[in-house]
N, C-alpha and C positions, 0 to 999 in steps of 0.2 A: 526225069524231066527237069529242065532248070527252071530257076524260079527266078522270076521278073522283081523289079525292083518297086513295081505296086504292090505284090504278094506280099512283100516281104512289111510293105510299109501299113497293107490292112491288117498282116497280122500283130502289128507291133503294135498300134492302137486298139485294137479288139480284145488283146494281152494287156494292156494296161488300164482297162476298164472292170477286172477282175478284182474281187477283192483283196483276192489272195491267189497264191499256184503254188503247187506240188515239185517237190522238187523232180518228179515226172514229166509232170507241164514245161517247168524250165529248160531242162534239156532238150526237150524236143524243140523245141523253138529255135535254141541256143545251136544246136547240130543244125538246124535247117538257115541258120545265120551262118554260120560257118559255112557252108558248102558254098552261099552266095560268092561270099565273100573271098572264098578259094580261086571261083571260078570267075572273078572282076575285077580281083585285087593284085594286079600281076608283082608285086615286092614282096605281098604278103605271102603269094601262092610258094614264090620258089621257096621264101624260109620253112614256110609251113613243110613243105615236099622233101626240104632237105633235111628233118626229122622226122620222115616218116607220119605226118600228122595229114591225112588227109582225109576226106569227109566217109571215105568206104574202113581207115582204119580209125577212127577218132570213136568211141561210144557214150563220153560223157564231158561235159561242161568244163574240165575240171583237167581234160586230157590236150583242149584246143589252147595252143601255142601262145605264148603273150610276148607283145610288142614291145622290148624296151619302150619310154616314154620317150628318153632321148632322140628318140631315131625320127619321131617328127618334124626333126630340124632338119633332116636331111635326107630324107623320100618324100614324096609326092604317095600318100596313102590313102584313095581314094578309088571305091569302087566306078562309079562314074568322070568320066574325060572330065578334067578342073575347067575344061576352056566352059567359059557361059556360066559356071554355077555362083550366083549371084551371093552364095551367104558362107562368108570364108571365115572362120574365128582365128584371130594368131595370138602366141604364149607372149610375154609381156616384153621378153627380149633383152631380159635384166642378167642373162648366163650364157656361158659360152658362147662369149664376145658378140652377143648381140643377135647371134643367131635367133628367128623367129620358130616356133612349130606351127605348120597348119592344121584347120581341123574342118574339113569342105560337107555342106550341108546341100544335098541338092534341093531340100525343104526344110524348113523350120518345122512342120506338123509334127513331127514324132520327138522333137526336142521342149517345143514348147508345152507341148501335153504331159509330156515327163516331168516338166518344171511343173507346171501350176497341178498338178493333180499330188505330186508330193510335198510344195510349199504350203499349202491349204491344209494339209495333214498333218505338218511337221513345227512348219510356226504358226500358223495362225489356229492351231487348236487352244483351246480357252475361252473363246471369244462367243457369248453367248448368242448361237443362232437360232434359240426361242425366241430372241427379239427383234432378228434380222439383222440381230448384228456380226454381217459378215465380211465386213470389212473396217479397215482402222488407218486413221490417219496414218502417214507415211514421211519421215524425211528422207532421203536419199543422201549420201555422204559417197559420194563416188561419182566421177562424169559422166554425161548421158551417151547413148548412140550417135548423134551429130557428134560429137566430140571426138569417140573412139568408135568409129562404125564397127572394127572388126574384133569389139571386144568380147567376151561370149558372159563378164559380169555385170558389161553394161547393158547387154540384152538382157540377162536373166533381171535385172532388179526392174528395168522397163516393164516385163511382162509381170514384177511383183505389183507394181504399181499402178497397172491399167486392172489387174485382176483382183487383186485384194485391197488398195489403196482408195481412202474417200477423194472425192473431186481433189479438197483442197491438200491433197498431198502433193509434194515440190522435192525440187531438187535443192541442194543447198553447196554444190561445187558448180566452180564457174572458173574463167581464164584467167581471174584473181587467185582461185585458189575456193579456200574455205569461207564461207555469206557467213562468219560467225554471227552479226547483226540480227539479220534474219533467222539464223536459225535459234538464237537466245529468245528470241521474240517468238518467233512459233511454240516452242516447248512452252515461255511461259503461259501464254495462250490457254495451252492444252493443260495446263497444272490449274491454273485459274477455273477453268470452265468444269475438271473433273473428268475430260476425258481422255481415254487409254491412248498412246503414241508408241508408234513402232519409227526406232532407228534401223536404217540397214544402211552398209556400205564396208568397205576396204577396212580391215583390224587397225593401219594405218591412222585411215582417216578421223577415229576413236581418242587414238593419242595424240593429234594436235586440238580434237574437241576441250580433252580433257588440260592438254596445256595452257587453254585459254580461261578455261576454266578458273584453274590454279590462278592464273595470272590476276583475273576480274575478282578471287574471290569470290564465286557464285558457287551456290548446291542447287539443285534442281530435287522434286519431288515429285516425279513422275504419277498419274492417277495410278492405280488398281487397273492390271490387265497390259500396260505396257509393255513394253518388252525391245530387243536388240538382237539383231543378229550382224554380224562379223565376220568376215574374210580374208583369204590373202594373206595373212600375219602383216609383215612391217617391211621385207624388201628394200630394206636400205633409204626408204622416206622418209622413218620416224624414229624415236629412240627407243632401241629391244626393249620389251617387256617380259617379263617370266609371266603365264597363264594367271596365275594366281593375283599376280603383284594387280593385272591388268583387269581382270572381274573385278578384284576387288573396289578399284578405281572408278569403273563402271557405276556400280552398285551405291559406292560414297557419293559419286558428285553427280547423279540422275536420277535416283531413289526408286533405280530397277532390283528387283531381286536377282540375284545370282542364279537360282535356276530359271530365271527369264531373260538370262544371257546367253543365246545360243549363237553358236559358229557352226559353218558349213564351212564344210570340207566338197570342195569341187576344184576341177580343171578342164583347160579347153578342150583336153585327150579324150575328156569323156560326156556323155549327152545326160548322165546324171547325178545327181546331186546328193552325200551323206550329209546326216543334221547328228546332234545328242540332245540330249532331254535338258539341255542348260547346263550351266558350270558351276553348280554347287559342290561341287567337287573335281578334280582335273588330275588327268587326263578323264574324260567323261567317256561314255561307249558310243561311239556311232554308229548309226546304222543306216540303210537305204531302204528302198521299197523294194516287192517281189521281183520286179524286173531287172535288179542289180546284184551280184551274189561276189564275195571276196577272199580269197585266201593269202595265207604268210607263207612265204617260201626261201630257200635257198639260191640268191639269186644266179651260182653258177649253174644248180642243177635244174631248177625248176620247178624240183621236188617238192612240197608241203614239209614245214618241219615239225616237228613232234608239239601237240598241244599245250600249248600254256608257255612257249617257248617261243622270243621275239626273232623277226624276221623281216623280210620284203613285202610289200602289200602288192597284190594281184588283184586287180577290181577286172570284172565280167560284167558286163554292162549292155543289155541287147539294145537297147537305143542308140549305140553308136554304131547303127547298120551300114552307113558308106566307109567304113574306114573297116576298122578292127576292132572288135569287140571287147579283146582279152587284152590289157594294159598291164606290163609290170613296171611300177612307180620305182620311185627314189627315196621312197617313205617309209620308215619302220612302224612294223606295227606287232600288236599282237592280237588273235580271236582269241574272244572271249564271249559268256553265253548273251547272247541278243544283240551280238557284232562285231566292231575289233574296239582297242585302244590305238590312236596316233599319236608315235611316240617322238615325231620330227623326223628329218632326215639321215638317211642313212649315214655310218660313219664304217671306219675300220676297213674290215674286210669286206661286209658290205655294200660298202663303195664301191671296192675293186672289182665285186661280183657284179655291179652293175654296167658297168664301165667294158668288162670285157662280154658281158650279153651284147651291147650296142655291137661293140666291133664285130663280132660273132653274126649279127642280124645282117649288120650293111652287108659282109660279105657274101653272105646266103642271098638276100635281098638283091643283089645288083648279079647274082652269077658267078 
């Protein structure tokens, strides 16, 4: 019997309400995303079909086809007609001459509950809610949705901040650039008064904080409970930082601790979100929630490489139900126990293996 794209979207909320799932539980979901997806996603069906992966031969998670990432610059990957659907995210558009990926949502419900039921988990655990304190001041370091309507970080920090953020959390980028004013003046505020402040925004937007910083001669001493989280790395905005160089800078000039400097790892490719436990150390483990599962692979074969041993990252991801579930990035990683390490972008042969996955896909893809 085919499964409607309600079905798909009660089960995916119903799934994420769980505390946890088996890797029993996952599979079956994840098989029954796939079949959708086989029989909606006509790019995806013919690659999938021209490997023999199809929902009567496929038996586990681990066996369903992954999309190069690349390839969202250049297919229309949606299980529902794009025409009408109101909520389009695209990749920043900073590679391969500008090329955009799409990432088409015919709802927000199964992305937005993705977000806030593991940002609540991830970064705002600490925050004492014997006192009701479940929320914390917020700056924002990144442009809003009027600004970039189709950005999927300007959505996610909007729904940080309607969700977890007190009233007087603000944005602090504008068509100037960086409110440095403002934001020196809120943090003091919050140092003054004693209470905890969370920065989020672009890794970027961090290192012209902290440029100005330098420049003004100013430290900040953030209260007890603050914290940061970071994105994006640098893209050619700011000037490179090594991990290390950049927490540590953090940690000097806001008086956050280093494992209260957390970075997510997300993209538009996918509807969920990895965190690490701070960067008291780096590269840190990252990990997702039950509804996201990852492997390292050989990016010509597909195969898993042998444990403890670096490769290509594979994220599975069932919230990404109109598209394609199975993503192979451009990311090296390694698993390790309670997740992988991110070890940057692929280089070498790696590269190559990616590079000829794409070709490999368009072609299967188009016929």
């Amino acid at each position: 019997m085919d499964v409607t794209e309600a079905q798909i979207i009660a089960a995916l909320l119903e799934f994420f309400d769980r505390e946890q799932a088996t890797d029993e539980d996952f599979d079956r979901l994840a098989l029954r995303i796939f079949a959708y997806q086989f029989e909606n996603n006509q790019p995806y069906r013919r690659f999938a079909a021209a490997r023999g992966r199809t929902p009567l031969a496929v038996r586990s998670w681990r066996d369903i086809p992954a999309v190069p990432i690349d390839a969202f610059k250049d297919l229309t990957l949606s299980c529902r007609p794009t025409e009408g659907i109101e909520h389009v995210f695209m990749t920043s558009g900073t590679t391969r001459g500008g090329q955009r990926g799409r990432s088409y949502h015919p709802t927000l419900a199964v992305y937005d509950r993705s977000m806030i039921l593991n940002f609540r988990q991830r970064f705002m655990q600490g925050l004492d809610r014997m006192q009701g304190q479940d929320r914390i001041r917020m700056g924002i370091l990144f442009p809003d949705e009027q600004a970039m309507p189709n950005s999927s970080l300007a959505h996610y920090l909007a729904l940080a901040r309607r969700e977890c953020g007190t009233p007087d959390s603000e944005g602090f980028i504008d068509e100037a650039g960086l409110a440095t004013a403002r934001l020196l003046a809120a943090m003091a505020h919050a140092e003054a008064r004693g209470e905890p402040y969370a920065l989020l925004g672009a890794s970027y937007s961090f290192v012209h904080l902290l440029d100005e910083l330098q420049r003004q001669g100013r430290r900040f001493a953030l209260p007890p409970g603050s914290r940061i989280l970071d994105t994006g790395g640098f893209k050619g905005q700011s000037r490179e930082l090594a991990a290390d160089e950049f927490y540590d800078a953090l940690s000097a000039g806001l008086g956050v601790p280093r494992e209260r400097c957390i970075n997510m790892y997300g993209m538009t490719e996918l509807s969920t979100q990895f965190y690490d436990w701070g960067n008291e150390t780096c590269p840190p483990v990252k990990s997702g929630p039950h509804w996201i599962r990852s492997r390292v692979v050989n990016p010509l074969t597909g195969q898993d490489v042998p444990a403890g041993e670096t490769g290509v990252l594979v994220h599975h991801d069932l919230a990404h139900f109109n598209s394609v579930s199975a993503i192979l990035t451009e990311d090296a990683g390694i698993i390790v126990p309670g997740g992988f390490r991110l070890l940057g972008r692929v280089d070498g042969a790696d590269s190559k293996g990616c590079s000829v996955a794409v070709e490999e896909f368009l072609k299967a893809a188009r016929g």
